[in-house]
Backbone bond lengths (Angstrom), bond angles and torsions (degrees), N, CA, C in turn:
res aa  C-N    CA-C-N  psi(-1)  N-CA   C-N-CA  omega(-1)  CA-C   N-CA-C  phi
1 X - - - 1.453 - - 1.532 109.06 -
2 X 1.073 137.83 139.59 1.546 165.83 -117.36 1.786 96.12 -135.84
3 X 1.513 122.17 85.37 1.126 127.76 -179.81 2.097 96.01 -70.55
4 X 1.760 102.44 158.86 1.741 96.67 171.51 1.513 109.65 -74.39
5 X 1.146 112.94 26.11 1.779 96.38 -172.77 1.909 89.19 -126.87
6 X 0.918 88.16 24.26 1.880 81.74 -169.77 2.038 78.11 -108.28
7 X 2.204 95.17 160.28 1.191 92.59 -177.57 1.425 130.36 -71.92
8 X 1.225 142.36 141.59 1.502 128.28 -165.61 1.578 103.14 -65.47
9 X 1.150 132.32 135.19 1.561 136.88 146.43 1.179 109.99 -79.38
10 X 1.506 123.74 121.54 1.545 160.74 -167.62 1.326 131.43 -150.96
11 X 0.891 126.21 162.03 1.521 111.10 150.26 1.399 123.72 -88.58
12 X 1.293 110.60 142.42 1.797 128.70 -162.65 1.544 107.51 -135.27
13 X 1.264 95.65 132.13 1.528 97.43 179.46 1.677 104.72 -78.79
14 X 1.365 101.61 160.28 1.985 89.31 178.59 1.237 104.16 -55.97
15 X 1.377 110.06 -71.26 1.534 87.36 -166.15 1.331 130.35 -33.11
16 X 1.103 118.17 -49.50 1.622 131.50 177.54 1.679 114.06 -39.22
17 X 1.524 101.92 -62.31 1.740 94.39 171.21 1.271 121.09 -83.32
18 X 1.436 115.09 -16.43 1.589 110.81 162.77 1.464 132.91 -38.85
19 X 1.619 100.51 -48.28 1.248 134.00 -150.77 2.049 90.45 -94.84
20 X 1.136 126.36 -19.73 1.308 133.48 -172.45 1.370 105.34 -95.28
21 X 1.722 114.11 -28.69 1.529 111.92 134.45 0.968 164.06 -50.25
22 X 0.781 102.91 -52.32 1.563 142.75 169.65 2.206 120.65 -113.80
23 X 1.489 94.06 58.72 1.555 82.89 -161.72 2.070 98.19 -81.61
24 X 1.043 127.99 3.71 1.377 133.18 175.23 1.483 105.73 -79.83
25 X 0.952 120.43 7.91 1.739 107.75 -174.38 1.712 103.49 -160.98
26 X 1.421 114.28 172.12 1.511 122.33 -149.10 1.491 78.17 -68.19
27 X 1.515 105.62 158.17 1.767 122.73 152.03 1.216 91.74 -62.91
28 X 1.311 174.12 70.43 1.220 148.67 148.76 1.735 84.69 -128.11
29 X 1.171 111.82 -61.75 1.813 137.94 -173.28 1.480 99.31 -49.55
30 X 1.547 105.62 -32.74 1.726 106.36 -175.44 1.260 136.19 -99.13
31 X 1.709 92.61 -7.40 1.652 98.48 162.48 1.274 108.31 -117.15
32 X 1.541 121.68 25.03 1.488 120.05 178.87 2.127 80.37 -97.75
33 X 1.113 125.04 -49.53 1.374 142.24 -159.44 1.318 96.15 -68.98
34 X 1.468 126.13 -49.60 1.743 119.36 170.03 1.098 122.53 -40.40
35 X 1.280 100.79 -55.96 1.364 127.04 -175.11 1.551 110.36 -41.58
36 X 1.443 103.59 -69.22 1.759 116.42 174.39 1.964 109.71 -37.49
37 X 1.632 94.58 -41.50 1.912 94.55 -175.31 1.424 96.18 -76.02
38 X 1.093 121.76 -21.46 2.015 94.57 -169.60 1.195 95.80 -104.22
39 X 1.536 143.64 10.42 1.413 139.70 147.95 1.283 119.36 -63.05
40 X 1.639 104.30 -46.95 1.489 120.84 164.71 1.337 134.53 -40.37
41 X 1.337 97.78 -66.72 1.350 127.78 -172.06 1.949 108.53 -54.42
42 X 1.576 106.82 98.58 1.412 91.67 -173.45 1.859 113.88 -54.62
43 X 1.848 85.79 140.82 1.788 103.19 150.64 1.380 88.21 84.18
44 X 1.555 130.69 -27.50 1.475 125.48 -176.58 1.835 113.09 -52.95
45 X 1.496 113.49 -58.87 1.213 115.94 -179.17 1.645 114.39 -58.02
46 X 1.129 135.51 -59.24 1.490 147.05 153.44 1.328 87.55 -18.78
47 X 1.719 135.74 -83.22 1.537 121.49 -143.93 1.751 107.25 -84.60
48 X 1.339 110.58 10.16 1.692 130.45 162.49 1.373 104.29 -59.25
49 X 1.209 107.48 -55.27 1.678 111.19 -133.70 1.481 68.92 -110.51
50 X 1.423 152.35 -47.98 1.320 130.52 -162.11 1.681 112.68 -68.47
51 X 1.495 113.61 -4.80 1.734 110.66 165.94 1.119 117.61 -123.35
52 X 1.923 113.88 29.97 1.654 97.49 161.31 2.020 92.11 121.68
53 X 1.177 119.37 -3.87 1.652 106.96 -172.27 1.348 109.50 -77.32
54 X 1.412 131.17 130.07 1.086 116.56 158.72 1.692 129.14 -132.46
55 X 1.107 92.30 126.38 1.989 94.69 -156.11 1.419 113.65 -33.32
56 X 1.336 118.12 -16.76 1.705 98.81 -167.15 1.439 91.88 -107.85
57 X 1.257 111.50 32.97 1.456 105.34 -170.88 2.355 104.83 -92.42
58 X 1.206 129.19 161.49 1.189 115.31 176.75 1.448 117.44 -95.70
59 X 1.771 113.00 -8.62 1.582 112.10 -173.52 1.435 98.82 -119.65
60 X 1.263 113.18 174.07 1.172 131.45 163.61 1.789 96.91 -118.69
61 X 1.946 103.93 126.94 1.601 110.26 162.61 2.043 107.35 -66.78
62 X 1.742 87.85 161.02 1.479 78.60 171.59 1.165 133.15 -64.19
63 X 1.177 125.06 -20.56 1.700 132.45 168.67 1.338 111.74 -60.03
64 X 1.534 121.63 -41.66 1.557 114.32 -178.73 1.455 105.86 -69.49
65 X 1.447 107.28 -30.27 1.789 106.87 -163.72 1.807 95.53 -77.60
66 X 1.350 119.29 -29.42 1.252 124.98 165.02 1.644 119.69 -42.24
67 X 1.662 96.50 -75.12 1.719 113.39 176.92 2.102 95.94 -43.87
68 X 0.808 118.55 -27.59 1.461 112.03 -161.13 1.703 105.66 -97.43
69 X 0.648 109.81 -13.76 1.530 103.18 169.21 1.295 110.64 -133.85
70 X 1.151 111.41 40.30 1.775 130.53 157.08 1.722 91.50 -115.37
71 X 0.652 137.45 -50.00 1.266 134.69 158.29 1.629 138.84 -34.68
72 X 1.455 89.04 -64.62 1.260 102.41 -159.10 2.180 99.79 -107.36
73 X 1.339 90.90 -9.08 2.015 103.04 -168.88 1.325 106.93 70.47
74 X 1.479 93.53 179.47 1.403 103.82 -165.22 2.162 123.03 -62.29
75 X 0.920 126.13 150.70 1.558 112.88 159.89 1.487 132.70 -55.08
């Protein structure tokens, strides 16, 4: 069960959760830098693209923003 202090799952534009990462540095710097962790991050990129991600895309659905901070934790 999903306490109110836990992060909301939504859809987020990159920049938006980039920048909730990384809020010390440009949105540009922070979804170039995401980017690098969910390349990293084994099996993450594979289970991206196996529900619909597509890199030139500007949002993340809630399931990807899900898969990604099961991964990576909260911002």
């Amino acid at each position: 069960m999903e306490t109110e202090d836990k992060f909301p799952i939504r859809s987020y534009s990159k920049s938006e959760l980039a920048s909730l990462y990384l809020p010390h540095i440009t949105s540009k710097s922070a979804v170039c830098k995401l980017n690098k962790w969910i390349a990293h991050y084994p099996g993450l990129w594979n289970a991206l693209l196996e529900i619909g991600f597509a890199p030139k895309s500007h949002y993340y659905t809630p399931a990807q923003v899900r898969l990604i901070v099961q991964a990576l934790g909260e911002p």
